[in-house]
C-alpha positions as a LaTeX table, in Angstrom:
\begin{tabular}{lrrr}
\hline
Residue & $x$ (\AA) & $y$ (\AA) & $z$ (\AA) \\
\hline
Unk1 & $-40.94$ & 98.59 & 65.90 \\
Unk2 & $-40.17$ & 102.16 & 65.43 \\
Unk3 & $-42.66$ & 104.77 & 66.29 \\
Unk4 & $-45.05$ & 106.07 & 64.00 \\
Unk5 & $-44.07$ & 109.36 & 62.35 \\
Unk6 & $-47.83$ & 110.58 & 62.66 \\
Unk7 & $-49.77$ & 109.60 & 65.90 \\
Unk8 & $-53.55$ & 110.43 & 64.37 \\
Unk9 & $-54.42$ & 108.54 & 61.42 \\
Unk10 & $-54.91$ & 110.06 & 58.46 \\
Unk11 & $-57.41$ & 109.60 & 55.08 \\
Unk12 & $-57.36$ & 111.59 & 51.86 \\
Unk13 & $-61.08$ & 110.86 & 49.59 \\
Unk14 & $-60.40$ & 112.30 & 45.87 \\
Unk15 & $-62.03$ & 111.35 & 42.67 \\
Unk16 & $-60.53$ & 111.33 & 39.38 \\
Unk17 & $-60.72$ & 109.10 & 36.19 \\
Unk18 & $-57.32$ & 109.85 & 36.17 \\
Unk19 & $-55.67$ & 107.41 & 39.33 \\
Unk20 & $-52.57$ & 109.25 & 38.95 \\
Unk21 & $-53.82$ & 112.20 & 39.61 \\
Unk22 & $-56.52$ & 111.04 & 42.26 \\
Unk23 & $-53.04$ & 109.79 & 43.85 \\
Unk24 & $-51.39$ & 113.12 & 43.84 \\
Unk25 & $-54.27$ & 114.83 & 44.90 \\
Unk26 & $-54.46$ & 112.51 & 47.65 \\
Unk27 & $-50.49$ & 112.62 & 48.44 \\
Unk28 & $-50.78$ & 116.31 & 48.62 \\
Unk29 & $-53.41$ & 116.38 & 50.94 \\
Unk30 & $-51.82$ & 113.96 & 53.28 \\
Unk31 & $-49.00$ & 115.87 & 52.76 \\
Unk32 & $-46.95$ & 112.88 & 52.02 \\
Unk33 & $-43.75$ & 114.80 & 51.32 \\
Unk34 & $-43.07$ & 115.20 & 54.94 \\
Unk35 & $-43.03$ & 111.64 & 55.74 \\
Unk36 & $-39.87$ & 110.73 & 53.97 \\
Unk37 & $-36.70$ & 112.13 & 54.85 \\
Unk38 & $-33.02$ & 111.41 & 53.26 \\
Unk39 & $-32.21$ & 108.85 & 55.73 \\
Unk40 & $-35.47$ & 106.92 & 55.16 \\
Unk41 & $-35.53$ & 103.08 & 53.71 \\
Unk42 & $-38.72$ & 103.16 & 52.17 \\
Unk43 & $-40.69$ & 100.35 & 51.01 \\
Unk44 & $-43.81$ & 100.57 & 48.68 \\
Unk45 & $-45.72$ & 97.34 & 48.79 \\
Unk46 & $-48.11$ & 97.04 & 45.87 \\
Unk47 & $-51.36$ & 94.65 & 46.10 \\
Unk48 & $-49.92$ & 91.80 & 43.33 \\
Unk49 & $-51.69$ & 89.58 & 44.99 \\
Unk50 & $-52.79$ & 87.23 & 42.48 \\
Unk51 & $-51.37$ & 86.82 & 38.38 \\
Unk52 & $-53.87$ & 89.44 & 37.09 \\
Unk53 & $-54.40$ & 93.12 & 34.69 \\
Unk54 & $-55.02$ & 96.29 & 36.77 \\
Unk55 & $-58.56$ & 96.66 & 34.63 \\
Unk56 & $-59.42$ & 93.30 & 36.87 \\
Unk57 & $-59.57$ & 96.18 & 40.11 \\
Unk58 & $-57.05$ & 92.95 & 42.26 \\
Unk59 & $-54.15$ & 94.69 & 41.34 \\
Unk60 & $-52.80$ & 97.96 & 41.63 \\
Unk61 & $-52.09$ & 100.04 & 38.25 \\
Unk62 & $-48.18$ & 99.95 & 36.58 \\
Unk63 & $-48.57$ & 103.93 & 35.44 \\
Unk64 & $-50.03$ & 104.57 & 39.20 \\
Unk65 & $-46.91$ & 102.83 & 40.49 \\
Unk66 & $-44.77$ & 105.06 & 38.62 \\
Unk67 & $-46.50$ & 107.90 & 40.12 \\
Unk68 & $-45.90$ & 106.95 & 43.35 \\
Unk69 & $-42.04$ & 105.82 & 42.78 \\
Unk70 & $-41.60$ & 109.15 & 41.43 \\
Unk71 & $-43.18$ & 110.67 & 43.95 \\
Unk72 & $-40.66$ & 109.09 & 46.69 \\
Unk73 & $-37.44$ & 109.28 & 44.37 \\
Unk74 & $-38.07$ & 113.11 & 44.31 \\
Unk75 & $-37.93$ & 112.99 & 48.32 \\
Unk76 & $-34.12$ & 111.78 & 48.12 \\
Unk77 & $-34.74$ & 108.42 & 50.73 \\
Unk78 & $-31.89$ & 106.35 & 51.32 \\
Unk79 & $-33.22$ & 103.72 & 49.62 \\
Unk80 & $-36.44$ & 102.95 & 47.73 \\
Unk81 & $-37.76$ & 99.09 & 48.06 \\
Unk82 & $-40.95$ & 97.67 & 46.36 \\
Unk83 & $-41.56$ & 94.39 & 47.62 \\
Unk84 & $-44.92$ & 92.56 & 47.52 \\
Unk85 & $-45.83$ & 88.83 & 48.58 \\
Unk86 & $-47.87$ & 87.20 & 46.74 \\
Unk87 & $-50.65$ & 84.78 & 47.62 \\
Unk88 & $-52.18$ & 83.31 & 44.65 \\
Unk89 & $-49.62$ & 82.88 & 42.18 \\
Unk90 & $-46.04$ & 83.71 & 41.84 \\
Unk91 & $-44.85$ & 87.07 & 43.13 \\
Unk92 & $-42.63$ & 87.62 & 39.59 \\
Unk93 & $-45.06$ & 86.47 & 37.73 \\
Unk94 & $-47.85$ & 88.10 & 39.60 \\
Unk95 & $-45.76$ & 91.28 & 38.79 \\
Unk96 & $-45.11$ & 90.95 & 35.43 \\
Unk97 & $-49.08$ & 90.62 & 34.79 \\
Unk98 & $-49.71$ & 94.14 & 36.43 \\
Unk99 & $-47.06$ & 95.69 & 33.64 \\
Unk100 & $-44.51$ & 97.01 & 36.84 \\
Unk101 & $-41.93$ & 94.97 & 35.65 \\
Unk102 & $-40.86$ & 97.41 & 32.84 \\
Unk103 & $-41.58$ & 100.31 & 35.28 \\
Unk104 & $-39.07$ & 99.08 & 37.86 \\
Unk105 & $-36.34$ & 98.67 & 35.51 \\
Unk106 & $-37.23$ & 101.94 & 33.72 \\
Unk107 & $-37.30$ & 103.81 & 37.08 \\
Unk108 & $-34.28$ & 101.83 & 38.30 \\
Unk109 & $-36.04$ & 100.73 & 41.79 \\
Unk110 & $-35.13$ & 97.29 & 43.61 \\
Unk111 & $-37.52$ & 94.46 & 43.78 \\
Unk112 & $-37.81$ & 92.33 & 46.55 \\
Unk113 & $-40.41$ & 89.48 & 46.69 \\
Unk114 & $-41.37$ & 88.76 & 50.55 \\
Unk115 & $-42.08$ & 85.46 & 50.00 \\
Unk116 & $-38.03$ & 84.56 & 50.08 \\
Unk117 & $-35.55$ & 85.13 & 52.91 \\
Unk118 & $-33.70$ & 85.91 & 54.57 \\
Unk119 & $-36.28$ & 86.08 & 57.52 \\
Unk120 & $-36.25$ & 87.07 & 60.87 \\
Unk121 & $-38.69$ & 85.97 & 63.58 \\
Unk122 & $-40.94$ & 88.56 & 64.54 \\
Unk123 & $-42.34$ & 88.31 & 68.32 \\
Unk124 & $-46.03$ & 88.94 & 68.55 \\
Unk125 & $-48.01$ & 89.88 & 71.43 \\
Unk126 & $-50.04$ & 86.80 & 71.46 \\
Unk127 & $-49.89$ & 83.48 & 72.45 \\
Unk128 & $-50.60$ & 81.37 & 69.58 \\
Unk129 & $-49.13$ & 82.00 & 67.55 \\
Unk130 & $-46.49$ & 84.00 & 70.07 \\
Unk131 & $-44.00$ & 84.61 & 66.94 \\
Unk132 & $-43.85$ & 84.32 & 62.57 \\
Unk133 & $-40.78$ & 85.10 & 60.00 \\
Unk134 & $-41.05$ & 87.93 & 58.20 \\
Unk135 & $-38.78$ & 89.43 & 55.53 \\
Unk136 & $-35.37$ & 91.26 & 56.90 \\
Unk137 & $-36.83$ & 93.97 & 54.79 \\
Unk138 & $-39.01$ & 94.89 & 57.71 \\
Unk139 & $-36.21$ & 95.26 & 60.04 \\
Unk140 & $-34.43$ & 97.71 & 57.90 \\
Unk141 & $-37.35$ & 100.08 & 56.27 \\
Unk142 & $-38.15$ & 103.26 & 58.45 \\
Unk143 & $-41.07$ & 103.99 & 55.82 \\
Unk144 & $-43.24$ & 101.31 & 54.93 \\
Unk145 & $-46.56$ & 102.37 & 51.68 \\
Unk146 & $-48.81$ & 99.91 & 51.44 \\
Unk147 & $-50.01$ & 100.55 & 47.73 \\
Unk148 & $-53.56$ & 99.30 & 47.26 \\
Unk149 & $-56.15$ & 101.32 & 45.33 \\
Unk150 & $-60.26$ & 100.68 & 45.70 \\
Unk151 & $-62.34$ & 100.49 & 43.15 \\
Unk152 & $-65.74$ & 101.92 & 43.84 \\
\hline
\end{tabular}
């Protein structure tokens, strides 16, 4: 793997009604916009974990989504991925539930679902298991968002 761009971790706590706004608070304060550079493939993998509505609090929101994509496309990256796996149901269909689907195609950003090849075997540090597939995607991306937002 490639090194991290930022050593320290990092946390941003806002509060808003308002999640797109929490979410550019919190971008701003993380200061987000220097973690993605022209050259960047960036992937943004939202939570569609299971066929469900954002009010449900399982899935991330489709308007916060378009925050975020707009967010990145503003940044110029190489190439902007969201790609999400999911584990319940159907990643399309999983998808479609949230409302992203019309956001993707509105915001003209590629969908990849990480539950299809092509794979590559990933080598883990362990020994058993001492390897798993994984999506190419995560050979190519040099920025990777994983998009989940808590309810509290």
């Amino acid at each position: 793997m490639r090194p991290r761009k930022r050593r320290q971790a990092e946390v941003a706590i806002v509060q808003n009604f308002d999640e797109s706004a929490a979410l550019m608070e919190a971008l701003t304060l993380l200061r987000a916009q220097e973690l993605v550079s022209p050259e960047d493939v960036v992937v943004i993998t939202p939570n569609w974990v299971k066929k469900m509505q954002p009010e449900s609090g399982v899935v991330v929101g489709s308007e916060t989504l378009r925050t975020l994509i707009q967010f990145i496309k503003k940044l110029n990256p190489k190439r902007l991925v969201v790609a999400s796996g999911s584990g319940g149901d159907k990643t399309p269909d999983a998808m479609r539930e949230s409302g992203a689907e019309p956001i993707l195609k509105e915001e003209g950003v590629e969908f990849i679902d990480l539950n299809h090849g092509p794979y590559i075997r990933l080598d883990l540090e362990h020994d058993s298991p001492n390897s798993t597939l994984v999506n190419k995607l995560y050979e190519e991306m040099t920025c990777l968002i994983s998009f989940t937002l808590p309810i509290i």
